[in-house]
N, CA, C and O atoms as a printed pandas DataFrame, in Angstrom:
     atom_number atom_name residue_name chain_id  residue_number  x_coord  y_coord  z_coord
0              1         N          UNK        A               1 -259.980 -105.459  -57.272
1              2        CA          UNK        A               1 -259.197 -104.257  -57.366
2              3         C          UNK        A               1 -259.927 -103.280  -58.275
3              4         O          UNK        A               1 -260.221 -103.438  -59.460
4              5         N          UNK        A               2 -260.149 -102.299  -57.527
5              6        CA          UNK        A               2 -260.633 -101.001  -58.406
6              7         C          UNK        A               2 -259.725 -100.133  -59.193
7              8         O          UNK        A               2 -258.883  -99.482  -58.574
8              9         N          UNK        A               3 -259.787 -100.054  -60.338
9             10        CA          UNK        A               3 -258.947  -98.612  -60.872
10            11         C          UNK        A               3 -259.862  -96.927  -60.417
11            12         O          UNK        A               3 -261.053  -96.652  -60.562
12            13         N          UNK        A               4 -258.693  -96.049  -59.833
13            14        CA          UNK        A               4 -259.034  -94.928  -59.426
14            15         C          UNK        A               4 -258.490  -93.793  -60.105
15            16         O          UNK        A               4 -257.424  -93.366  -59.662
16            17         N          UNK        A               5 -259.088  -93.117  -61.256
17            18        CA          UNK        A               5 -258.346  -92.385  -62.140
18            19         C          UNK        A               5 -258.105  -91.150  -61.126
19            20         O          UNK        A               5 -259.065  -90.398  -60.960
20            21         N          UNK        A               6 -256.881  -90.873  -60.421
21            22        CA          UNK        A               6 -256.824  -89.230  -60.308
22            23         C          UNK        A               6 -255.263  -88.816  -61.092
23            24         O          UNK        A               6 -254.543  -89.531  -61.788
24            25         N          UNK        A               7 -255.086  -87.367  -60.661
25            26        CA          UNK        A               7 -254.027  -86.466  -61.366
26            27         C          UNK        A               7 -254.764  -85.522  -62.183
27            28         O          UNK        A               7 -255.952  -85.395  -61.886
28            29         N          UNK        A               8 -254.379  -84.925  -63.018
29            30        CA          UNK        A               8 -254.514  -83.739  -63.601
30            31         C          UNK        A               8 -254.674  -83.906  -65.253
31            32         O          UNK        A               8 -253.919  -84.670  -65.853
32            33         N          UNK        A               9 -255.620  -83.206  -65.895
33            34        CA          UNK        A               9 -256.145  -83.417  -67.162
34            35         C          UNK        A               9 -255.826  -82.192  -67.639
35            36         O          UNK        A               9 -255.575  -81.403  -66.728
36            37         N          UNK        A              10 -255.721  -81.636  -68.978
37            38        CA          UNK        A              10 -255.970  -80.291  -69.351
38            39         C          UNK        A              10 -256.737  -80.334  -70.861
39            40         O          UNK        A              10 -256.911  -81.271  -71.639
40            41         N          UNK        A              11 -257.037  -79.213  -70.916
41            42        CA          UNK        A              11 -258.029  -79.783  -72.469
42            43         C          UNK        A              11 -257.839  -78.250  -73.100
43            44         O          UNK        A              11 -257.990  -77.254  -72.393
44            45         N          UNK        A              12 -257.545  -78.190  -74.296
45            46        CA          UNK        A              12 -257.397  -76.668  -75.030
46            47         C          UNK        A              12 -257.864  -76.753  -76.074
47            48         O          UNK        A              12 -257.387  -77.698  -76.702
48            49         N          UNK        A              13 -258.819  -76.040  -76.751
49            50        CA          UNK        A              13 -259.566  -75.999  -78.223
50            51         C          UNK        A              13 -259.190  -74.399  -78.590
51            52         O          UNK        A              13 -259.813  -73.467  -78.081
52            53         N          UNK        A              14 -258.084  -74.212  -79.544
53            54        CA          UNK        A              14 -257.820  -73.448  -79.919
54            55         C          UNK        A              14 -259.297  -72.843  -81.424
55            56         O          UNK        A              14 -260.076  -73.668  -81.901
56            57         N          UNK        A              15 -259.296  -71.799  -81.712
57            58        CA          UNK        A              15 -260.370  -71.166  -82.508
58            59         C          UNK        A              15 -259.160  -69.859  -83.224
59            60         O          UNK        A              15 -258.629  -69.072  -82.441
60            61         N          UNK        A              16 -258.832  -69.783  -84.856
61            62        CA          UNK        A              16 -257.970  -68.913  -84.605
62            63         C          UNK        A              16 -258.716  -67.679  -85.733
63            64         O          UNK        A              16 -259.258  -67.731  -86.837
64            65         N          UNK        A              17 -258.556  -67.164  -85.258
65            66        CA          UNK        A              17 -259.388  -65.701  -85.046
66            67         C          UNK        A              17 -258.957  -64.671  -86.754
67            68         O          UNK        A              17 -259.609  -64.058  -87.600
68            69         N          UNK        A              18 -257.796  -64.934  -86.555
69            70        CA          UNK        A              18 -257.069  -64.227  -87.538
70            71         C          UNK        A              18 -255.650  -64.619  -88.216
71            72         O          UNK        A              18 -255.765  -65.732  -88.731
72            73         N          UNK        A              19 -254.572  -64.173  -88.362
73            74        CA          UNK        A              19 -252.876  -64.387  -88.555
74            75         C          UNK        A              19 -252.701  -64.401  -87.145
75            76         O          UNK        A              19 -252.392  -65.401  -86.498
76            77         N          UNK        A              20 -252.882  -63.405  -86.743
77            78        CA          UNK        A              20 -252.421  -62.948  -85.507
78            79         C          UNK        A              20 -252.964  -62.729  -84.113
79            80         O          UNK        A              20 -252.599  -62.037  -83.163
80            81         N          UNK        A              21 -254.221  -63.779  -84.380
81            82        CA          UNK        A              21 -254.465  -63.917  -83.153
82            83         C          UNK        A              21 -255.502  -65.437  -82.968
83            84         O          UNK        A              21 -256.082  -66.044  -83.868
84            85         N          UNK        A              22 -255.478  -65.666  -81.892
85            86        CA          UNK        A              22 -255.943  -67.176  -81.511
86            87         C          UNK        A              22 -257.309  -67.246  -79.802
87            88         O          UNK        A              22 -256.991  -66.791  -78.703
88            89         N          UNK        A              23 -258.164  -67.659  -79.988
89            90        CA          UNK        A              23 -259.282  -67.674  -79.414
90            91         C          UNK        A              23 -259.384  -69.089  -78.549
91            92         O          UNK        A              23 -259.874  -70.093  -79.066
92            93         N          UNK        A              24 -258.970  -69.083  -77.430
93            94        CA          UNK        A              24 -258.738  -70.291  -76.909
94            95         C          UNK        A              24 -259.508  -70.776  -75.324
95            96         O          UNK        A              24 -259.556  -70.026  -74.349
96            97         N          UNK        A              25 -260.008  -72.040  -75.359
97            98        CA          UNK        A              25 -260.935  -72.136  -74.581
98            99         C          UNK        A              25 -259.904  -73.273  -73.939
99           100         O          UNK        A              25 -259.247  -73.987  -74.696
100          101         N          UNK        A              26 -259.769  -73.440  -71.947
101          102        CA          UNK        A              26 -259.278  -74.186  -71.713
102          103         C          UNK        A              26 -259.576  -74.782  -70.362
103          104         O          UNK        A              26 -259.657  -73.985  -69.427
104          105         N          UNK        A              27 -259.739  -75.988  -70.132
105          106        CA          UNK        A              27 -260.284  -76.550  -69.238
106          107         C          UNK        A              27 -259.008  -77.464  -68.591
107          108         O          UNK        A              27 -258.050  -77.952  -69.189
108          109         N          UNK        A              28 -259.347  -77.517  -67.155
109          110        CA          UNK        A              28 -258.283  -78.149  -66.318
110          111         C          UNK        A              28 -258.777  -78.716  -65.234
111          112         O          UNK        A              28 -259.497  -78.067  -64.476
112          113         N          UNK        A              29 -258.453  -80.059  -64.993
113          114        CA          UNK        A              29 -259.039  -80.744  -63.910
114          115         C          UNK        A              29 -258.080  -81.787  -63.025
115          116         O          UNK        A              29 -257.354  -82.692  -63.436
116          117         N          UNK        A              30 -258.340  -81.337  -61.669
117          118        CA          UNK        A              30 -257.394  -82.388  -60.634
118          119         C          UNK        A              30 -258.350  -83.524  -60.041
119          120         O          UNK        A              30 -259.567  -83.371  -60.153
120          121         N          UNK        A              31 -258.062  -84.154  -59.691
121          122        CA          UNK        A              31 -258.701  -85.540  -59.336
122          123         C          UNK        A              31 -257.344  -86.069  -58.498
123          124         O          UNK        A              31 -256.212  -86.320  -58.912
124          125         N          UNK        A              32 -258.010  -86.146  -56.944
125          126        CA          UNK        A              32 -256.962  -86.861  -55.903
126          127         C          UNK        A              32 -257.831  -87.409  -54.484
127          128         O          UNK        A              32 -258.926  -87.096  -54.017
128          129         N          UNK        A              33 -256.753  -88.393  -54.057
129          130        CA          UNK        A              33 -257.510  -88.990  -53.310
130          131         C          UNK        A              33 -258.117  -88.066  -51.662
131          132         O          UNK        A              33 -257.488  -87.124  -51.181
132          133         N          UNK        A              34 -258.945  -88.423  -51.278
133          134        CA          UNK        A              34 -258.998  -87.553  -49.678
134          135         C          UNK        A              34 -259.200  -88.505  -48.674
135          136         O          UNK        A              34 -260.030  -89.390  -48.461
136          137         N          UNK        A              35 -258.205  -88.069  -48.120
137          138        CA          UNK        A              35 -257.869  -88.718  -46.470
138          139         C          UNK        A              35 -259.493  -88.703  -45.719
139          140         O          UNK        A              35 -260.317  -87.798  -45.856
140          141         N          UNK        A              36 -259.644  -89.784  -45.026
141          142        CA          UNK        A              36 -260.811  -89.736  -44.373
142          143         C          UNK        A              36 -260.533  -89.633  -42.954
143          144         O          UNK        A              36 -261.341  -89.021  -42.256
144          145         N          UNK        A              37 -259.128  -90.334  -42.247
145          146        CA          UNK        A              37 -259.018  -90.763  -41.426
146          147         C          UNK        A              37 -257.810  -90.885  -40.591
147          148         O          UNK        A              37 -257.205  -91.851  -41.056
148          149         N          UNK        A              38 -257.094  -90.364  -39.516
149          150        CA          UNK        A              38 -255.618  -90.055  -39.258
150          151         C          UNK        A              38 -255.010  -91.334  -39.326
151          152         O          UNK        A              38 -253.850  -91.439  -38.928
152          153         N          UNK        A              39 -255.753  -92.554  -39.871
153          154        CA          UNK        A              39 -255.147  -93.920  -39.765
154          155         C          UNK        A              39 -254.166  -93.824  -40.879
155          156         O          UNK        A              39 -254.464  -93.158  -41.871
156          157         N          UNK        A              40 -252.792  -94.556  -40.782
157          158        CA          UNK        A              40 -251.623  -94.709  -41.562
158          159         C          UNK        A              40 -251.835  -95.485  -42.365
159          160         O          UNK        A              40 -252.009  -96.556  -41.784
160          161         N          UNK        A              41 -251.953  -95.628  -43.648
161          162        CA          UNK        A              41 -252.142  -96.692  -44.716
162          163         C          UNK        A              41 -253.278  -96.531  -45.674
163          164         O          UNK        A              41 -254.172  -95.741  -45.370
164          165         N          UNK        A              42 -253.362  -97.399  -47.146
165          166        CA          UNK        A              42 -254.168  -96.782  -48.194
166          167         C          UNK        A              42 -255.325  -97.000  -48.103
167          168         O          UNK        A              42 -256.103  -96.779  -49.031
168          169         N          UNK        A              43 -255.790  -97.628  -46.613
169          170        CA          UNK        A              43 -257.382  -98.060  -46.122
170          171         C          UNK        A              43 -257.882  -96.751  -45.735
171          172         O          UNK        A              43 -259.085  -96.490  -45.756
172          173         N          UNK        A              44 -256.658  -95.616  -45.255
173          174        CA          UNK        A              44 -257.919  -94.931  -44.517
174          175         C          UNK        A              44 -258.111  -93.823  -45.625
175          176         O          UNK        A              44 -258.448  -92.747  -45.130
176          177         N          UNK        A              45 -257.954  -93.811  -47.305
177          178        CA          UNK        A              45 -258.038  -93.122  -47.881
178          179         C          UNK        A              45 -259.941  -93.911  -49.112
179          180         O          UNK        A              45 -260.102  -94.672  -50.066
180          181         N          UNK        A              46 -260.548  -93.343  -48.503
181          182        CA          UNK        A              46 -261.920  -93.800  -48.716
182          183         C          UNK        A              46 -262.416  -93.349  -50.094
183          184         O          UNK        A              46 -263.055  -94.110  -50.820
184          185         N          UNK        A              47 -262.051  -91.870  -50.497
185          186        CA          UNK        A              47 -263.446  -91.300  -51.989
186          187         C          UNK        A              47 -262.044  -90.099  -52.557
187          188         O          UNK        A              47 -261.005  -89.622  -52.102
188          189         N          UNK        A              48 -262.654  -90.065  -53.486
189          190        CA          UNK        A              48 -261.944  -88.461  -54.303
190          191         C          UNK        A              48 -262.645  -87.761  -54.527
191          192         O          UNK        A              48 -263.875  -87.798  -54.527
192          193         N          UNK        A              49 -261.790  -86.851  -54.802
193          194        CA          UNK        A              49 -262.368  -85.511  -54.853
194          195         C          UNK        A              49 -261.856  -84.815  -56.348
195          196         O          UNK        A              49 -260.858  -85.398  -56.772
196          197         N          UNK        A              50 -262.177  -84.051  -56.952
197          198        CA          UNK        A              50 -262.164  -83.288  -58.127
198          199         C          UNK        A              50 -262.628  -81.846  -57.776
199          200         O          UNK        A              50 -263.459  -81.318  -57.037
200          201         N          UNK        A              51 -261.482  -81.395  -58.860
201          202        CA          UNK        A              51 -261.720  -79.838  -59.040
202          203         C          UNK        A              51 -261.626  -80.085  -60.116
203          204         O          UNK        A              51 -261.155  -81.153  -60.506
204          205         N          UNK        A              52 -262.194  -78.853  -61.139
205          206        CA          UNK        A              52 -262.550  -78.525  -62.605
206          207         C          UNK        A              52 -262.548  -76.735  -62.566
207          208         O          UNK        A              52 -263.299  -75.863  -62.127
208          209         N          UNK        A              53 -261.450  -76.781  -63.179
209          210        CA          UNK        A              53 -261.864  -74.629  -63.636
210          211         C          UNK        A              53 -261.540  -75.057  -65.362
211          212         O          UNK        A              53 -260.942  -75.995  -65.889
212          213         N          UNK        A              54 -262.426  -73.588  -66.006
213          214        CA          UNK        A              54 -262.358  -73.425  -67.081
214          215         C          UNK        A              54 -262.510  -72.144  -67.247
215          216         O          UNK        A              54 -263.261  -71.472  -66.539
216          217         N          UNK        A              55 -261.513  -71.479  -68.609
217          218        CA          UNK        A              55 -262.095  -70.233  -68.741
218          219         C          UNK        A              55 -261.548  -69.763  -70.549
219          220         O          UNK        A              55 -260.898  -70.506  -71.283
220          221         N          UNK        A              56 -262.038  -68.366  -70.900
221          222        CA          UNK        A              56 -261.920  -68.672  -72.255
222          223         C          UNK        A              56 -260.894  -67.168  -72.662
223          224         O          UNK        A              56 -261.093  -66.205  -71.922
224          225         N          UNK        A              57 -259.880  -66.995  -73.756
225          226        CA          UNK        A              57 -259.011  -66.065  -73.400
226          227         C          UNK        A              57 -258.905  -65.593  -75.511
227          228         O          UNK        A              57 -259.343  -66.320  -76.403
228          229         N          UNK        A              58 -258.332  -64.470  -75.673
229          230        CA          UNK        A              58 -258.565  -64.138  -76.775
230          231         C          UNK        A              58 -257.078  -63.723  -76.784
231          232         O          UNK        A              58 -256.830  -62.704  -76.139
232          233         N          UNK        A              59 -255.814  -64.469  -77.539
233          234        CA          UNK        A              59 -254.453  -64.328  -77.279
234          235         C          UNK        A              59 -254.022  -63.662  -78.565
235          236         O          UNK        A              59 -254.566  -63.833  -79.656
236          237         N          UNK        A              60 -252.882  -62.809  -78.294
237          238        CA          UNK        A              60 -251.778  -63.042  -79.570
238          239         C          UNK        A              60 -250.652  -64.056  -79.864
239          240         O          UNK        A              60 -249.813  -64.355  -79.014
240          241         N          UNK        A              61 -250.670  -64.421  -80.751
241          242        CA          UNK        A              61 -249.333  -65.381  -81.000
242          243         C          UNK        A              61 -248.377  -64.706  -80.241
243          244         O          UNK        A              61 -248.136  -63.499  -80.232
244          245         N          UNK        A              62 -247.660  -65.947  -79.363
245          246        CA          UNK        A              62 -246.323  -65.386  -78.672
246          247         C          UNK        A              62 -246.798  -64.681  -77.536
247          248         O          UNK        A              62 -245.883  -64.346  -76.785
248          249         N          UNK        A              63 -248.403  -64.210  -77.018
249          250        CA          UNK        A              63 -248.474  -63.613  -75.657
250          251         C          UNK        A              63 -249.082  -64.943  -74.899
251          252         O          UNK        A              63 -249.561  -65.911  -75.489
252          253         N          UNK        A              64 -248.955  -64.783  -73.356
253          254        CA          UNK        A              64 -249.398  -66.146  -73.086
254          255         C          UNK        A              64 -250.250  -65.628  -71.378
255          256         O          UNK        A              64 -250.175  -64.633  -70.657
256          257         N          UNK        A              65 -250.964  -66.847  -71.334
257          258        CA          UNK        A              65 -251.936  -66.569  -70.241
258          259         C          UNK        A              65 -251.912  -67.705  -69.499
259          260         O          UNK        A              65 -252.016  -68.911  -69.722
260          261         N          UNK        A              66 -251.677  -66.709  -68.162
261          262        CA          UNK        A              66 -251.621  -67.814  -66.808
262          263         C          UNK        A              66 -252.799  -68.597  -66.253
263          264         O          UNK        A              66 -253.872  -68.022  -66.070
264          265         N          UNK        A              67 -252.656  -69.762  -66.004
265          266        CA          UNK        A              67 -254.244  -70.210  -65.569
266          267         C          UNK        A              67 -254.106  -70.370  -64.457
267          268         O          UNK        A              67 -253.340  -71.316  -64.268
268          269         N          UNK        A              68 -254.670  -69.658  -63.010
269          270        CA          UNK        A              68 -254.506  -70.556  -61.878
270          271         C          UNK        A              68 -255.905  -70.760  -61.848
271          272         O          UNK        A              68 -256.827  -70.267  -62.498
272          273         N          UNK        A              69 -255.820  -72.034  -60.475
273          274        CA          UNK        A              69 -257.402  -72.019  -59.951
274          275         C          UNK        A              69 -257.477  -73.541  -59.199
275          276         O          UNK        A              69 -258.175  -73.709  -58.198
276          277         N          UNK        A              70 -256.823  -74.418  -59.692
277          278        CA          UNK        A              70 -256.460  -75.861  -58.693
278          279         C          UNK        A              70 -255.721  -75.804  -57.886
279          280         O          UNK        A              70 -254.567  -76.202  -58.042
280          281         N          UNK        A              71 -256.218  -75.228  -56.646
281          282        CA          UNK        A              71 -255.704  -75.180  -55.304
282          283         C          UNK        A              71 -256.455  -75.758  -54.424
283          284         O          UNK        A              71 -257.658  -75.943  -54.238
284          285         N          UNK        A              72 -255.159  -76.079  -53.767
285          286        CA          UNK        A              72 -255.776  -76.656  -52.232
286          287         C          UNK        A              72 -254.929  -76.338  -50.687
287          288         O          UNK        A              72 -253.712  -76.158  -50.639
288          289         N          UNK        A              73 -255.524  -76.322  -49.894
289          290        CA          UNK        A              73 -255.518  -75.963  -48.437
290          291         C          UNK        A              73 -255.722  -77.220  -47.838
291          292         O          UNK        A              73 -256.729  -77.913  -47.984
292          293         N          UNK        A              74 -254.453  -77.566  -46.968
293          294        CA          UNK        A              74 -254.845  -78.719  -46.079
294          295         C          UNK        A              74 -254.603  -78.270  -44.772
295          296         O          UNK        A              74 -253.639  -77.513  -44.881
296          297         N          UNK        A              75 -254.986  -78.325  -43.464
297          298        CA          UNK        A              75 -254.339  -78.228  -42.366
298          299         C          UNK        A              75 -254.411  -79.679  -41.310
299          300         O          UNK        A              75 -255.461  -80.272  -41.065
300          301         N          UNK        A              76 -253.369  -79.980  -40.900
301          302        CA          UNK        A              76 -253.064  -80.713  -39.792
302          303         C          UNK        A              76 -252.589  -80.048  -38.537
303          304         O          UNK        A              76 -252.309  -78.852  -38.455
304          305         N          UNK        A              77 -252.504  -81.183  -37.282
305          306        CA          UNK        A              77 -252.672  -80.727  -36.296
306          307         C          UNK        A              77 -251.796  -82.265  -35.963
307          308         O          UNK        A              77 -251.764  -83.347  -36.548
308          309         N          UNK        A              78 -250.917  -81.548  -34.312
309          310        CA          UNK        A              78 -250.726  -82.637  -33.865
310          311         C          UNK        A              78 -250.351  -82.501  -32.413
311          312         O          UNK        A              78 -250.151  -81.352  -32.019
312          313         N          UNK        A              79 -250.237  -83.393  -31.639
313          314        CA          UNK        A              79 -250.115  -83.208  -29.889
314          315         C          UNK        A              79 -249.156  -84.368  -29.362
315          316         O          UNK        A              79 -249.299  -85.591  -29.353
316          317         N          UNK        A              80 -248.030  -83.460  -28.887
317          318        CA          UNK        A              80 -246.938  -84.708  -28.744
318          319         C          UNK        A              80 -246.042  -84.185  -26.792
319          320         O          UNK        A              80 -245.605  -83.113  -26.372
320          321         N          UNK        A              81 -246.112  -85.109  -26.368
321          322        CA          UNK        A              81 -245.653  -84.854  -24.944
322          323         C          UNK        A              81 -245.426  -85.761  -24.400
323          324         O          UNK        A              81 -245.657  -86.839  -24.947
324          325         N          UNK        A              82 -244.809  -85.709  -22.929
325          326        CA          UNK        A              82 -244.393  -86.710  -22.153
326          327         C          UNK        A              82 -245.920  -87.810  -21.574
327          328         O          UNK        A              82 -246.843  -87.308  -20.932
328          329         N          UNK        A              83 -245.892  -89.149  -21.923
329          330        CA          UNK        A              83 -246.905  -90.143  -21.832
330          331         C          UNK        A              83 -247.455  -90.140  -20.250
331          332         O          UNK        A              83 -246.686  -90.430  -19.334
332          333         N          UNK        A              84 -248.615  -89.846  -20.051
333          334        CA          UNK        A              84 -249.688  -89.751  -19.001
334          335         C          UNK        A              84 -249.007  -88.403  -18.225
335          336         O          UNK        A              84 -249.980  -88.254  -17.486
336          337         N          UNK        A              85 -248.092  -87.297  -17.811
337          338        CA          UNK        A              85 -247.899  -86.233  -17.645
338          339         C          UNK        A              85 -248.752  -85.005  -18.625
339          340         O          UNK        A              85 -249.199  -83.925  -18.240
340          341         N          UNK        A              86 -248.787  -85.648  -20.095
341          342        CA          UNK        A              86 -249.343  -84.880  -21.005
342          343         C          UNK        A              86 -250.997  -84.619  -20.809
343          344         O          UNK        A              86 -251.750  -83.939  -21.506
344          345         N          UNK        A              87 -251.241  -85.295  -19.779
345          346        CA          UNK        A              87 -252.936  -85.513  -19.520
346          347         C          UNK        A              87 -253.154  -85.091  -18.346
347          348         O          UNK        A              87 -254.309  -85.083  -17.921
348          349         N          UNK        A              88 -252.029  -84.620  -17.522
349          350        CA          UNK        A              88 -253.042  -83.901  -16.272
350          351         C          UNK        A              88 -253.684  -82.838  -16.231
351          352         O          UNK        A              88 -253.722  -82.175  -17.268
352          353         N          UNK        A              89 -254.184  -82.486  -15.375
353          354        CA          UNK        A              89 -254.458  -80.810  -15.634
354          355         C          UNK        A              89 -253.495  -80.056  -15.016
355          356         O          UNK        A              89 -252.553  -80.591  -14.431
356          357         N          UNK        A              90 -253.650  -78.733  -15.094
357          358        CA          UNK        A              90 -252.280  -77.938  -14.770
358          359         C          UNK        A              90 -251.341  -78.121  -15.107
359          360         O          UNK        A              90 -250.776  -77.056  -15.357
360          361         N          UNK        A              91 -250.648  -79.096  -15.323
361          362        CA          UNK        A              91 -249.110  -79.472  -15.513
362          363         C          UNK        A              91 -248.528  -79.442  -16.993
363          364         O          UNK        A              91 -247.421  -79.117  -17.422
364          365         N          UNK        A              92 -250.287  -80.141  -17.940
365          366        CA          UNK        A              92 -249.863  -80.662  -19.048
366          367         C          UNK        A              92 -249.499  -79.374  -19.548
367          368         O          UNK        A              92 -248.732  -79.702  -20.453
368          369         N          UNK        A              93 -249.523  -78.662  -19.554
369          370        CA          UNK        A              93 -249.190  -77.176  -20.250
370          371         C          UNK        A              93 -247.343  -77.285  -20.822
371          372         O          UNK        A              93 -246.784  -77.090  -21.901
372          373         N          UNK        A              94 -246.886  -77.689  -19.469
373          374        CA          UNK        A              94 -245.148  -77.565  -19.329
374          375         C          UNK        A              94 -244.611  -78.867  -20.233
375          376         O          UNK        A              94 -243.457  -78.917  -20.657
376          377         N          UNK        A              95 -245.829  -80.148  -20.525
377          378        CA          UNK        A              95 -245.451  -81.325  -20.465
378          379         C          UNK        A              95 -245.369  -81.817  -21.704
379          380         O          UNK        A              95 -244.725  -82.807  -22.050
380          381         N          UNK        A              96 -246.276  -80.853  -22.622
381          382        CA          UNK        A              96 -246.733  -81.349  -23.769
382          383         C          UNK        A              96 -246.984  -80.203  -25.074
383          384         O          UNK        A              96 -247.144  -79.031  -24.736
384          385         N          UNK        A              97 -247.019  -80.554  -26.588
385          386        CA          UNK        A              97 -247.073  -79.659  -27.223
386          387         C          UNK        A              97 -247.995  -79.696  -28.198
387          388         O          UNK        A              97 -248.340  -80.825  -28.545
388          389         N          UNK        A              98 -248.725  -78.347  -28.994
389          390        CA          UNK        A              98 -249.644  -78.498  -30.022
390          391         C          UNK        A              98 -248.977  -77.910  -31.122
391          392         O          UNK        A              98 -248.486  -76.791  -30.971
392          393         N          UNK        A              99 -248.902  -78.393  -32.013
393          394        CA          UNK        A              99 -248.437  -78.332  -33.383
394          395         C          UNK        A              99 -249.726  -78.045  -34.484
395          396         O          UNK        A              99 -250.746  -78.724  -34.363
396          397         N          UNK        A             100 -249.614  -76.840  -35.734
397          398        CA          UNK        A             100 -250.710  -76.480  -36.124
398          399         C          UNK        A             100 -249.832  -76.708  -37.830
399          400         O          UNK        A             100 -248.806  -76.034  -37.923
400          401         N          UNK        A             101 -250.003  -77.126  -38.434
401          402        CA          UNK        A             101 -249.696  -76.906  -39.975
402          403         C          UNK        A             101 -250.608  -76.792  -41.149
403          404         O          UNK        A             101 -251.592  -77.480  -41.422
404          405         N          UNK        A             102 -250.047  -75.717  -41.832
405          406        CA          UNK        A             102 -251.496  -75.532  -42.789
406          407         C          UNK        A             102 -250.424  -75.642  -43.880
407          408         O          UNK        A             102 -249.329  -75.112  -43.692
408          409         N          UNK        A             103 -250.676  -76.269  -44.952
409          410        CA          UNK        A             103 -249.863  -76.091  -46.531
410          411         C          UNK        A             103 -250.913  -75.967  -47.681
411          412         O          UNK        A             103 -251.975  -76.554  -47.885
412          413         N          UNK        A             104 -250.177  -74.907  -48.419
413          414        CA          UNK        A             104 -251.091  -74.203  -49.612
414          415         C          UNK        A             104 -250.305  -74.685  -50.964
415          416         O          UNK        A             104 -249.256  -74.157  -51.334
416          417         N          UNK        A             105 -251.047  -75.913  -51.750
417          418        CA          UNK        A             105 -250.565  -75.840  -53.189
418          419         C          UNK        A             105 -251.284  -75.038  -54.062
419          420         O          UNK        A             105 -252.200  -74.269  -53.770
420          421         N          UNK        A             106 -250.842  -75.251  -55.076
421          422        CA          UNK        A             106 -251.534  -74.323  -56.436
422          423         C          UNK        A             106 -251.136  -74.941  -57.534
423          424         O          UNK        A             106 -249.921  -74.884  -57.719
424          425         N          UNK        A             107 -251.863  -75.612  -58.460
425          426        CA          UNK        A             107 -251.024  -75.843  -59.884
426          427         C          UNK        A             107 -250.860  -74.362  -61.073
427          428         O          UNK        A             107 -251.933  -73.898  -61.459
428          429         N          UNK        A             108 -249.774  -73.800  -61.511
429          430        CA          UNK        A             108 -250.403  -73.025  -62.310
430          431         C          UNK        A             108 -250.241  -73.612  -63.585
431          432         O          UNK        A             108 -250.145  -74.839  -63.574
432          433         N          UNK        A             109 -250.176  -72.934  -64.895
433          434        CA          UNK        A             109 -250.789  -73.660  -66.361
434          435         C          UNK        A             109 -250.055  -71.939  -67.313
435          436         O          UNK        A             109 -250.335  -70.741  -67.269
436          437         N          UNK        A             110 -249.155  -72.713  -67.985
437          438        CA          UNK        A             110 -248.694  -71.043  -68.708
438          439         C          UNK        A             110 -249.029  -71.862  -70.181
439          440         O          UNK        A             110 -248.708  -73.001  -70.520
440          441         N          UNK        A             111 -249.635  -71.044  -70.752
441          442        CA          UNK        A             111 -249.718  -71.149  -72.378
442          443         C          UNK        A             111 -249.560  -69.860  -73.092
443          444         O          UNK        A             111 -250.232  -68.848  -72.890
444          445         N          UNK        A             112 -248.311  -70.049  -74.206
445          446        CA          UNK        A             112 -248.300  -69.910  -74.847
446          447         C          UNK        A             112 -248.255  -69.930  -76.291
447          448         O          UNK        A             112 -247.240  -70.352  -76.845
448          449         N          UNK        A             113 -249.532  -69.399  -77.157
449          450        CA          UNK        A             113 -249.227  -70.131  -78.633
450          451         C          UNK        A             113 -248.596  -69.326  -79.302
451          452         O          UNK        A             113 -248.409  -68.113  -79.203
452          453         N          UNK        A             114 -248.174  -70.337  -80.223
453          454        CA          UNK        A             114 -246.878  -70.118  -81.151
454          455         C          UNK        A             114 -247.045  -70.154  -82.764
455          456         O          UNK        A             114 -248.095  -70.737  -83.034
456          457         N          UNK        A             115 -246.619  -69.888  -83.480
457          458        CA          UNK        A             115 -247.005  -70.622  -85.077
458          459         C          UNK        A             115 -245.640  -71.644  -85.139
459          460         O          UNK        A             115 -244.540  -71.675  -84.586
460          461         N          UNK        A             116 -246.142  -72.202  -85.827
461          462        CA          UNK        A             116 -245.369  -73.247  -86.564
462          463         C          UNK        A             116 -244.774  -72.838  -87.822
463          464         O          UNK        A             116 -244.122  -73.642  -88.487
């Protein structure tokens, strides 16, 4: 048995600048598995994949900054109809159907610092 680290990391190194203001560097990373294969079950899920954004922001206490950038786009497809009608020619048109789905996630990331 292999361990497979995925999910989501975040990393923030605050730098503070002044009273009233804070210099902050922040890194974010997804790690998930990718489908290789339309087969049903955790065999046909083969390698991962990773995303990593980072970027660096110069805040006031109490203002806060959105991070996007871990997104993903999947599309599926599927073909469902009446069994051997769905395969002729001419006919299959009336007999059978194509299905197109695309879904868009996004993680976003709100920080805001604060004093204590």
């Amino acid at each position: 048995m292999k361990e497979v680290p995925i999910g989501i990391s975040l990393s923030v190194t605050p730098k503070f600048l002044d009273k009233d203001t804070v210099y902050i560097t922040i890194e974010a990373q997804r790690s998930f598995l990718e489908m290789q294969s339309q087969a049903v079950g955790f065999t046909a899920f083969s390698q991962t994949a990773k995303t990593t954004v980072s970027a660096t922001a110069v805040l006031k206490f109490r203002g806060s900054l959105i991070f996007i950038g871990l997104s993903e786009v999947t599309r599926d497809t599927s073909n469902s109809g009446v069994p051997l009608v769905k395969d002729l020619p001419g006919v299959k048109y009336f007999f059978s159907r194509d299905e197109s789905l695309e879904t868009k996630k996004s993680i976003l990331i709100f920080l805001t610092p604060k004093k204590s």
